[in-house]
N, C-alpha and C positions, 0 to 999 in steps of 0.2 A: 504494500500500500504506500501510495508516495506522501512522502511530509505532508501535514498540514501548513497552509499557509498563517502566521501568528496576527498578518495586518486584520486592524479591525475592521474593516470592510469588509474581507472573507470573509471572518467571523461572524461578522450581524447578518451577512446574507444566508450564511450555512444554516443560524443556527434560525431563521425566516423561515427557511424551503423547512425545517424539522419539525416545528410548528405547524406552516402547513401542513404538511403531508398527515402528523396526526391527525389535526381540523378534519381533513378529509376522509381520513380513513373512522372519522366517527368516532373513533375512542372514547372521548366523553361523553357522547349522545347515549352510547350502549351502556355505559355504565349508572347514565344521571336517570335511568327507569327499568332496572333491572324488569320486575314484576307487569309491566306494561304487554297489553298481546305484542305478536309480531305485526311488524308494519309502523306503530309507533315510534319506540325508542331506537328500532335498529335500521328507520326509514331511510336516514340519511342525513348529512349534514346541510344538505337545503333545506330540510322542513323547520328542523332546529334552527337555524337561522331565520327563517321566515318568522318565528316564535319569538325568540331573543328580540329580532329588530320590533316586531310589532309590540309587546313587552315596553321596548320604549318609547313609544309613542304614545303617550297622557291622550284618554280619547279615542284612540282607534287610528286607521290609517285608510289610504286606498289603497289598492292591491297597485297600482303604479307606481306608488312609493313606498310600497315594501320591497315592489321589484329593482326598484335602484338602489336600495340601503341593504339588499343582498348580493346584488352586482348579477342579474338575471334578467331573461328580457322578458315582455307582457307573457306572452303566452305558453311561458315558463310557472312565471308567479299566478297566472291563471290555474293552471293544473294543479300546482303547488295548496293553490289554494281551497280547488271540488275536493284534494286528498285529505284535507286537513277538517273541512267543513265537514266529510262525513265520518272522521272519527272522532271529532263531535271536543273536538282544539279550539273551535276560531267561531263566528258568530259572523254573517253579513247581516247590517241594519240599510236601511235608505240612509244617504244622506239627508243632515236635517234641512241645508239649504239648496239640495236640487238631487231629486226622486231621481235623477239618469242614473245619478253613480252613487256606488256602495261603501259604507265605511265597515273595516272589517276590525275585529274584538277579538280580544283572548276569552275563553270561555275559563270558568273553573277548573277545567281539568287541563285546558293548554297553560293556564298561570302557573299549574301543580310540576304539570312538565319542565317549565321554564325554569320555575324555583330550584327541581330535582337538577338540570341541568345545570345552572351557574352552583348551586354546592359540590357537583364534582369538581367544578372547574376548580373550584376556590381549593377541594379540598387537595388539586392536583395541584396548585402553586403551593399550597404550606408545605405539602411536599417537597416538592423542589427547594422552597427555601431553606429546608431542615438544617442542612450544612452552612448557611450563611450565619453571620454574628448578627446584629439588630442594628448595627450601622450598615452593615453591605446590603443588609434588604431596604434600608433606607435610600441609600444612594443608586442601588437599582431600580426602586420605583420612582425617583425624583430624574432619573437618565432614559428609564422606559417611556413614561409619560412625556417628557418633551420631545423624546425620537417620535415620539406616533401624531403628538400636535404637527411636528414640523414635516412629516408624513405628506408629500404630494396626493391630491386626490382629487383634483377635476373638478367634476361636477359635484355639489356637498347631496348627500343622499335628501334630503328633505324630511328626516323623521329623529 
């Protein structure tokens, strides 16, 4: 295996892509509802994201800006969405100021999922932190957090 390269630029990209690739590979999703049928927890990491973003959104969202704040396009977040309304996640209301378009809602059992989800997460960073002192998780989250403010990102999601 050849050297690692020690510059920090390889290193914050390495250690991106290893994050991804968990994100993607669901790891947290499966874990944050064990007990959940199949289809739920081990849906995938779009639906869980579609959950998470909507979760932030005080009020509800349209499904177009759920679709941009998961980086998906309409007829993605569409689908996304029939899956989740029939296991009974998400809730479409009318919009209160024009009946065309639909505002969509965590139901009680999608908040449940939500909640189950970010406690893995959480409890997969105290993890990680195990080995650090209480300044170096200090100084990690104060260097994490302005890498991800100063994070390029286009178009801002809208949610």
């Amino acid at each position: 295996m050849p050297a690692r390269s020690r510059e920090p630029l390889d290193a914050v990209e390495r250690a991106l892509v290893r994050i991804r690739r968990d994100q993607q590979a669901g790891r947290l999703q499966r874990t944050a509802v064990p007990d959940e049928p199949a289809g739920v927890s081990s849906a995938g990491a779009a639906r869980f994201r579609y959950l998470d973003a909507l979760d932030d959104a005080d009020g509800g969202a349209a499904i177009s800006a759920v679709a941009r704040a998961i980086g998906v396009d309409r007829p993605r977040a569409s689908r996304l969405t029939t899956e989740l309304l029939d296991d009974g996640l998400i809730q479409r209301e009318p919009h209160p100021d024009d009946a065309r378009y639909a505002v969509i809602r965590l139901t009680e059992r999608g908040r449940s999922v939500v909640d189950a989800g970010r406690a893995a997460r959480r409890s997969a960073v105290t993890t990680a932190l195990a080995g650090f002192t209480p300044e170096e998780a200090q100084q990690l989250a104060v260097l994490l957090e302005r890498f991800v403010d100063a994070w390029p990102r286009g178009d801002d999601a809208g949610l």
